[in-house]
C-alpha positions in Angstrom: -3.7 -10.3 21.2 0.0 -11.2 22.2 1.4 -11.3 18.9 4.8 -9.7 18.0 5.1 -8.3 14.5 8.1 -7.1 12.5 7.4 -4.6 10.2 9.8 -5.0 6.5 9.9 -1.7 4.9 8.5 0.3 8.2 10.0 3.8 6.5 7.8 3.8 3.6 4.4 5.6 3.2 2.3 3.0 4.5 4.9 1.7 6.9 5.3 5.1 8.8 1.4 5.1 9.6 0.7 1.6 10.1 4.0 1.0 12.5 2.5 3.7 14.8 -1.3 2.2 14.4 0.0 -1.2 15.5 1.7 -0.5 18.3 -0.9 1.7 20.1 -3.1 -1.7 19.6 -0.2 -4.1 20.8 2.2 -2.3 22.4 5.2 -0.2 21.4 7.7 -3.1 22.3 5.5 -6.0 20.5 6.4 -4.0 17.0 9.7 -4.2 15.9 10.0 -1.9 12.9 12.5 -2.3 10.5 14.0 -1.2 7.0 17.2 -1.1 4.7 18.4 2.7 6.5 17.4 4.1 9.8 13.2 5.4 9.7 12.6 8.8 11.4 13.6 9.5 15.1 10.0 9.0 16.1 9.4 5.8 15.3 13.3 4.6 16.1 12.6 6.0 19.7 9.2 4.6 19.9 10.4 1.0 20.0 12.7 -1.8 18.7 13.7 -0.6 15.1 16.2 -2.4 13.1 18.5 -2.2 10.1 17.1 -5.5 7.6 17.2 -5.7 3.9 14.3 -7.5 2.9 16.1 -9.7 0.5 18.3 -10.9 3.1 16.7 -14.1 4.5 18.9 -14.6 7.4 18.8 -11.1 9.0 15.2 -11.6 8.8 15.4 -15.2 10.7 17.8 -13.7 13.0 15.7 -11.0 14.1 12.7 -13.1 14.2 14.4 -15.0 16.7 15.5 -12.2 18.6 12.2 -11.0 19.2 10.1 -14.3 18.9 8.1 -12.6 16.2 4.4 -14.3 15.1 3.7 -11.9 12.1 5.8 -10.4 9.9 4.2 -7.2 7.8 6.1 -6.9 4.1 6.0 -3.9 2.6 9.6 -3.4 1.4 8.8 -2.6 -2.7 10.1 -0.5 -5.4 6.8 1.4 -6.4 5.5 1.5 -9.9 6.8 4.8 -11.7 10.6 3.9 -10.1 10.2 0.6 -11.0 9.8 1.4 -14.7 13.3 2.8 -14.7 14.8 0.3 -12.8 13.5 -3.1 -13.8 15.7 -5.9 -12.7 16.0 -4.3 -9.7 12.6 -3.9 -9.2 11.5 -7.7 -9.8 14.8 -8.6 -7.9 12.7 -6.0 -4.8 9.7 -7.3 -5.4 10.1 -10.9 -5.5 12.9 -12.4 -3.2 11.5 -10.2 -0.4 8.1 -12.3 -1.0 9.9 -16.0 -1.4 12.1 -15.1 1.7 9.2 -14.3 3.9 6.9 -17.2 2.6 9.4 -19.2 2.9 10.0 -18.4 6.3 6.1 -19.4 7.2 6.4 -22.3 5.6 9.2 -23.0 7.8 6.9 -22.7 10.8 9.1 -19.4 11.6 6.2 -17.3 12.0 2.5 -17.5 12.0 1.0 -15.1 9.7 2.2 -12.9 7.2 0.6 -9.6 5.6 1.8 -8.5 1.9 0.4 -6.1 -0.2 -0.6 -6.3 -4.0 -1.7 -3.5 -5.8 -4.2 -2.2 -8.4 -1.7 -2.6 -10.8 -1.6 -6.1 -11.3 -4.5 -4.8 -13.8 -3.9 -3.8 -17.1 -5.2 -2.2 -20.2 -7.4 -5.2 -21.2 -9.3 -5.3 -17.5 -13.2 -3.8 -17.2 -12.4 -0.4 -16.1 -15.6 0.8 -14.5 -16.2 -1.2 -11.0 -13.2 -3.7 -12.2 -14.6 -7.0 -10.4 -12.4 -9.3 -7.5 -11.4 -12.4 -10.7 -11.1 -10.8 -14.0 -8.6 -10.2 -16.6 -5.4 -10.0 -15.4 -2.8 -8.6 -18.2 -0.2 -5.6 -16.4 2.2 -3.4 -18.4 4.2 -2.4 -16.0 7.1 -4.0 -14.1 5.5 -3.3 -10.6 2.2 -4.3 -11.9 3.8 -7.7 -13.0 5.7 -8.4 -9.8 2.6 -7.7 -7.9 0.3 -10.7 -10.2 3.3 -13.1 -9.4 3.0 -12.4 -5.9 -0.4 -13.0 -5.9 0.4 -16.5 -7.3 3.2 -17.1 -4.7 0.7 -16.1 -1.8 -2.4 -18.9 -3.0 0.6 -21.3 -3.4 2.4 -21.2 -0.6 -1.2 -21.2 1.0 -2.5 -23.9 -0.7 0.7 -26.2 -1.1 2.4 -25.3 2.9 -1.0 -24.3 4.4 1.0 -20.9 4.6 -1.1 -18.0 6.5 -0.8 -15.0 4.0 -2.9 -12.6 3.2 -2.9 -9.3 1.1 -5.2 -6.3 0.0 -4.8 -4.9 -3.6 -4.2 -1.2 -2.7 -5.3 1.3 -4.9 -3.8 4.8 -5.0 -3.2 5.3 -0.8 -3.0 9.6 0.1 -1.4 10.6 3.3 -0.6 13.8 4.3 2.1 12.5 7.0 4.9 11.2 3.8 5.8 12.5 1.0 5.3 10.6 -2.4 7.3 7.8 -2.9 7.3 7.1 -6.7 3.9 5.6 -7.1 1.5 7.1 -10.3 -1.0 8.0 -7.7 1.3 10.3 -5.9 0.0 13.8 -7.9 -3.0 13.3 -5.0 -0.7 13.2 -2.2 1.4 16.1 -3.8 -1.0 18.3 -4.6 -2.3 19.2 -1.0 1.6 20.2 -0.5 1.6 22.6 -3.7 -1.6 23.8 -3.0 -0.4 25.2 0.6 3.7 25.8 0.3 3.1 27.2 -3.4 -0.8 28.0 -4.4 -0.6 26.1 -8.0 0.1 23.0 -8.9 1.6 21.3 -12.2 0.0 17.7 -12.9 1.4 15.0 -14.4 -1.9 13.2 -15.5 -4.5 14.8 -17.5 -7.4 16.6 -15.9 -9.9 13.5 -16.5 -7.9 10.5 -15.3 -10.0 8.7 -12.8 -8.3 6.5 -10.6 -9.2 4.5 -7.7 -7.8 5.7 -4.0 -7.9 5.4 -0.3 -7.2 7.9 3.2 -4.4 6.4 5.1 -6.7 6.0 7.7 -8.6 3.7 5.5 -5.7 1.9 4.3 -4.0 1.0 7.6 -7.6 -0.1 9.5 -8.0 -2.4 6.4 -4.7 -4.1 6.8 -5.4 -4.4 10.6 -8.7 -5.4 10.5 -8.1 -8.2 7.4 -4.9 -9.4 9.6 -7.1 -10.1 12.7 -9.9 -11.3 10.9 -10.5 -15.4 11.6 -8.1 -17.1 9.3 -11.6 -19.2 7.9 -13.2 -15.8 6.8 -10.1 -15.0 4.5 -11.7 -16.8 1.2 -9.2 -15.4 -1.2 -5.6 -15.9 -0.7 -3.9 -14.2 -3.8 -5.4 -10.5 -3.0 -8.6 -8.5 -2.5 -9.6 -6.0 -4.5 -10.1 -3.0 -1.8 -11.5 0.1 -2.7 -13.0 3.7 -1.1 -13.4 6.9 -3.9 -12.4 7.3 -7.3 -11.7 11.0 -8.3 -9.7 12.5 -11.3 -7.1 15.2 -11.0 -10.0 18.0 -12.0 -12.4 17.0 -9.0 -9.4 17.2 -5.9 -8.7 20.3 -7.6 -12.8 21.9 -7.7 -12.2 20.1 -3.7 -8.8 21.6 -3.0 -10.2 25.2 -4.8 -13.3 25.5 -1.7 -10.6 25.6 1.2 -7.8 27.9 -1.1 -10.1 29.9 -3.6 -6.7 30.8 -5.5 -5.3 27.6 -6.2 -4.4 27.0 -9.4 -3.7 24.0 -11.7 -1.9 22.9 -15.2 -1.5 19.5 -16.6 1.4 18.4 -18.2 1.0 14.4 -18.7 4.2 12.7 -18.4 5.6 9.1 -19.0 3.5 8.4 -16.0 0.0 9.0 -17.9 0.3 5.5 -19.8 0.8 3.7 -16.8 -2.5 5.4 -15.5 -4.7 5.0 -18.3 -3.9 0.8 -18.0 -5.3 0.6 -14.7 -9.2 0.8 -13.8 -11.2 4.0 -12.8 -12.9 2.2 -10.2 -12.6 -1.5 -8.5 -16.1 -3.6 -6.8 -14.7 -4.7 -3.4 -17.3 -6.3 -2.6 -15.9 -9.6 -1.7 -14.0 -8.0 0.8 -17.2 -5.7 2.5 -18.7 -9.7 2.8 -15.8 -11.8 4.0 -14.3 -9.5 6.3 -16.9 -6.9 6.9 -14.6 -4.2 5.2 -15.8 -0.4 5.7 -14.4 2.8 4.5 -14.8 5.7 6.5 -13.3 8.7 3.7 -14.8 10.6 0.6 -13.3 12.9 -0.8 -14.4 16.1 0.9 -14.0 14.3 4.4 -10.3 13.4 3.3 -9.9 16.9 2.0 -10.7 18.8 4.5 -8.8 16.9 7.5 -5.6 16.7 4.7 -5.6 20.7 4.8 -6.7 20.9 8.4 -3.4 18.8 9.2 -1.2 20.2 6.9 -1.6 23.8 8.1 -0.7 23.0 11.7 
């Protein structure tokens, strides 16, 4: 267990939860979080935090060094609905934060390396209902694009350097801890807010969008657990599909309605609708549960109720 990872992109939705998971398993001092501005005052106080832009290659060698790091975590990314309106910038993100860190492996810099891919490396043309681990790959979007090239890198930088990596393809992650960071599954994480702060709640997808998503919880003891698994269980080195519950905006609504009886809903589809309707409804993980013995613990009413619980304190 003496490893020492640096966390790219700490500040970020996943980054916040999984920076404080992985330091209660190896110590605050063994995680060195790290992003392109300072994170919050918790997690700069906790332990070493510093100042890296994931496209910079040297900072990141330099601060490996520094701290002897074994595992680097990258989750520096422009998200899917920013992406769209920025899409050089995006790809630019996206992609030479990958190479860099690869690159660095290959080097014999570090050991291991964690990156995420995404549902959205799917597209309209991919099985929606229990979308399967190797299917038909064909994204629309920008971020969805980056994401299938990264997937590439990852198997060739495994297969070519003998390169460490390994990745989960998240689907839409809810935490009540961050607020929504310009994803198209971010109307669940938003919703709890409005529900509480306002009582109603305007949606950007229609009522019967079904989407794939995940707890936090779930999320960050999936990347854990996958990172410590034995490097001979990981079969699949471009991503696994990784999946939990599948809900629609109507059904967290009827959930959300049981705790606040007066909560109210409209929907008012936006540019964000299109992206949703390319990507499946729900995703068979099941390579995953048998490599790896992947579990989720959340459903939706579980995941409700200890959203609103947390919230209200």
């Amino acid at each position: 267990m003496n490893e020492t990872i640096l966390i790219l992109g700490a500040s970020g939705q996943i980054g916040n939860e999984l920076t404080e998971k992985l330091r209660t398993i190896y110590g605050n001092q063994q995680v060195i979080a790290s992003d392109i501005r300072e994170g919050n005052a918790n997690m700069m106080e906790a332990g070493p935090f510093e100042i890296i832009d994931a496209t910079d290659k040297n900072t990141i060698l330099k601060t490996i060094k520094k701290y002897n790091v074994t595992q680097v975590y990258l989750l520096a990314a422009m998200l899917s609905a920013t992406a769209e309106k920025y899409p050089q910038k995006a790809w630019d993100l996206n992609m030479t934060s990958l190479l860099n860190v690869l690159d660095l492996a290959k080097e014999k810099h570090i050991k291991q390396v964690y990156w995420p891919s995404s549902i959205a490396v799917f597209g309209p043309t991919t099985p929606k209902e229990n979308t399967p681990q190797k299917t038909i790959m064909e994204p629309t979007t920008v971020y969805g694009i980056s994401k299938l090239s990264g997937e590439f890198w990852c198997n060739y930088y495994h297969e070519k350097y003998g390169v460490d990596v390994r990745s989960l393809r998240f689907p839409g992650i809810i935490s009540w801890k961050s607020k929504p960071g310009g994803g198209t599954t971010d109307y669940a994480v938003d919703i709890y807010f409005k529900a509480l702060e306002e009582g109603s709640f305007d949606c950007f997808l229609s009522e019967n969008t079904r989407l794939p998503m995940m707890y936090m919880d779930d999320a960050v003891n999936a990347t854990i657990q996958l990172m410590q698994a034995k490097s001979e269980d990981i079969k699949i080195r471009t991503s696994y599909n990784l999946a939990a519950i599948d809900f629609t905006p109507k059904e967290i609504f009827t959930e959300i309605k049981k705790h606040i009886p007066d909560f109210t809903i409209t929907y008012k589809p936006d540019f964000r609708q299109q992206i949703a309707d390319s990507w499946p409804s729900s995703i068979d993980d099941s390579e995953a549960r048998k490599d790896w013995n992947w579990k989720h613990q959340f459903d939706l009413s579980t995941m409700t109720k200890d959203i609103l619980t947390n919230l209200k304190k």
